[in-house]
C-alpha positions as CSV (number, residue, x, y, z in Angstrom):
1,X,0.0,0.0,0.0
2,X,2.6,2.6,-1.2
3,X,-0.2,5.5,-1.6
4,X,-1.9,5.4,1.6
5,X,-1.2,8.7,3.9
6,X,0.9,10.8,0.6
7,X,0.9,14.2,1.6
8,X,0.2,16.7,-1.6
9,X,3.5,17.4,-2.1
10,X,4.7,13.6,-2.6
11,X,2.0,13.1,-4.7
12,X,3.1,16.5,-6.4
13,X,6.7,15.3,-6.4
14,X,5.4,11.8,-8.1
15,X,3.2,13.7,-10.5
16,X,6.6,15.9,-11.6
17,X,8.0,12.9,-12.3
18,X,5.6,11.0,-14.2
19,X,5.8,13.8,-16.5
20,X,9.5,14.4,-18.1
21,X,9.9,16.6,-21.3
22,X,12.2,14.6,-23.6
23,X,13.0,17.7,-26.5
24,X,11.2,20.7,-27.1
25,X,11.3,22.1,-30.6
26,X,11.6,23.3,-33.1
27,X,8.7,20.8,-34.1
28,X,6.9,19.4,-31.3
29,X,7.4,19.0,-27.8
30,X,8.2,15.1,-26.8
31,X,7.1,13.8,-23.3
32,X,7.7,10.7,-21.4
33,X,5.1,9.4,-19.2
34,X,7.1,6.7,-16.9
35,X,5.5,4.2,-14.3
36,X,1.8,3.4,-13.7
37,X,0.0,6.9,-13.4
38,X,-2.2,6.7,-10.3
39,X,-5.7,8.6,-9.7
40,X,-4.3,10.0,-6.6
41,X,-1.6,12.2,-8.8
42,X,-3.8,12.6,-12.0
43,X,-4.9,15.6,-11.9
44,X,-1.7,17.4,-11.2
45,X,0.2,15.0,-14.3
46,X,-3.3,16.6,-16.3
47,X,-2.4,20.3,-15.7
48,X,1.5,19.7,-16.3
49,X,0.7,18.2,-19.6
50,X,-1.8,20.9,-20.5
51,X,0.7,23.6,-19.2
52,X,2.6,22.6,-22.1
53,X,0.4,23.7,-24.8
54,X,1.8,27.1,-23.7
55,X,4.4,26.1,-26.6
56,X,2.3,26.1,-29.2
57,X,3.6,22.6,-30.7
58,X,2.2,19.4,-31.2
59,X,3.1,17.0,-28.5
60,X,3.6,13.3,-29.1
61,X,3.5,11.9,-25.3
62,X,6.1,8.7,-25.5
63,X,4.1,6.1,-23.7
64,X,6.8,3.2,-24.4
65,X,7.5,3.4,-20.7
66,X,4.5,3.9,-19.0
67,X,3.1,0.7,-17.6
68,X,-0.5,1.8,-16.5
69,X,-3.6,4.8,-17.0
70,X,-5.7,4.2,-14.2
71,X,-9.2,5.7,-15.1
72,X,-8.2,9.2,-13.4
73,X,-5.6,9.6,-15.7
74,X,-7.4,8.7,-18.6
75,X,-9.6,11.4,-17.8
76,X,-6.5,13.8,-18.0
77,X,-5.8,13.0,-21.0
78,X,-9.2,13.5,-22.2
79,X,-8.5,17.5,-20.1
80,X,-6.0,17.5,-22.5
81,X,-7.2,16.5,-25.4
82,X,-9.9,19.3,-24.8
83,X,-7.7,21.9,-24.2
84,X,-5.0,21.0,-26.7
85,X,-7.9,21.1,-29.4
86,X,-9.0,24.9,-28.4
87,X,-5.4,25.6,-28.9
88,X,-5.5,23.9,-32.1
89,X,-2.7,21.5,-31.0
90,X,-2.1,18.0,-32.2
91,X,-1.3,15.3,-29.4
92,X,-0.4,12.1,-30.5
93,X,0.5,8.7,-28.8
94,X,3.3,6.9,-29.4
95,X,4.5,2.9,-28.5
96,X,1.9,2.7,-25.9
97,X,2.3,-1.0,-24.5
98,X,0.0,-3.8,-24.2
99,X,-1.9,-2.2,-20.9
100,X,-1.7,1.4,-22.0
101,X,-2.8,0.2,-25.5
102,X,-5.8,-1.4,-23.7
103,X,-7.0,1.5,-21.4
104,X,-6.6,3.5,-24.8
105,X,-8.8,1.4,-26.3
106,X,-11.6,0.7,-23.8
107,X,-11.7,4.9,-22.7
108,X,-11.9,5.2,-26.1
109,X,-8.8,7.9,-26.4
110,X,-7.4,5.6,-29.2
111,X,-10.1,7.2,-31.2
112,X,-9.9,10.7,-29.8
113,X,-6.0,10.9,-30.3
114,X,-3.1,9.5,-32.8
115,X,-2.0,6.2,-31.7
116,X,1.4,5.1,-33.3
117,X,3.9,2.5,-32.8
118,X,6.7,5.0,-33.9
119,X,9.4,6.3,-31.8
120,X,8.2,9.7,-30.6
């Protein structure tokens, strides 16, 4: 039980964490999400990846490493995908794994968003 009694700032710390810009520019903005992204730290992974539509680039989120969406961060993503849209911003997926490719699937953000097997 690793996420019982997490103050907000661990679960802020984990949330920084989870999300790691890989290269910015010149032509889109490359982000790793690592590890299993809990509910307890969604939102705040949500607003960090929405903070950087400030850029103004399409961002390809590298999902190769990340080994879980639980359904509050699925809903992020779906925050995002909203928001990246009224900033007329392309998000795409890339190598999402077996798990990631299957909570992509049955949220139904494979439909809402790119899904590639290419190397972000």
């Amino acid at each position: 039980m690793p996420h019982r009694n997490r103050t907000d700032r661990q679960i802020a710390q984990d949330a920084r964490s989870r999300v790691r810009v890989v290269r910015q520019g010149p032509g889109a903005v490359v982000v790793a999400l690592p590890g299993r992204i809990a509910n307890e730290e969604a939102e705040k992974v949500g607003r960090l990846l929405i903070a950087l539509l400030q850029a103004a680039l399409p961002v390809r989120l590298d999902l190769s490493l990340t080994t879980g969406l639980e359904t509050g961060a699925q809903a992020a993503l779906f925050r995002l995908l909203r928001a990246a849209g009224q900033a007329s911003v392309t998000v795409t997926a890339h190598r999402p794994g077996p798990a990631v490719r299957a909570a992509l699937r049955t949220s139904g953000l494979d439909r809402a968003m790119t899904c590639t097997d290419q190397p972000a």
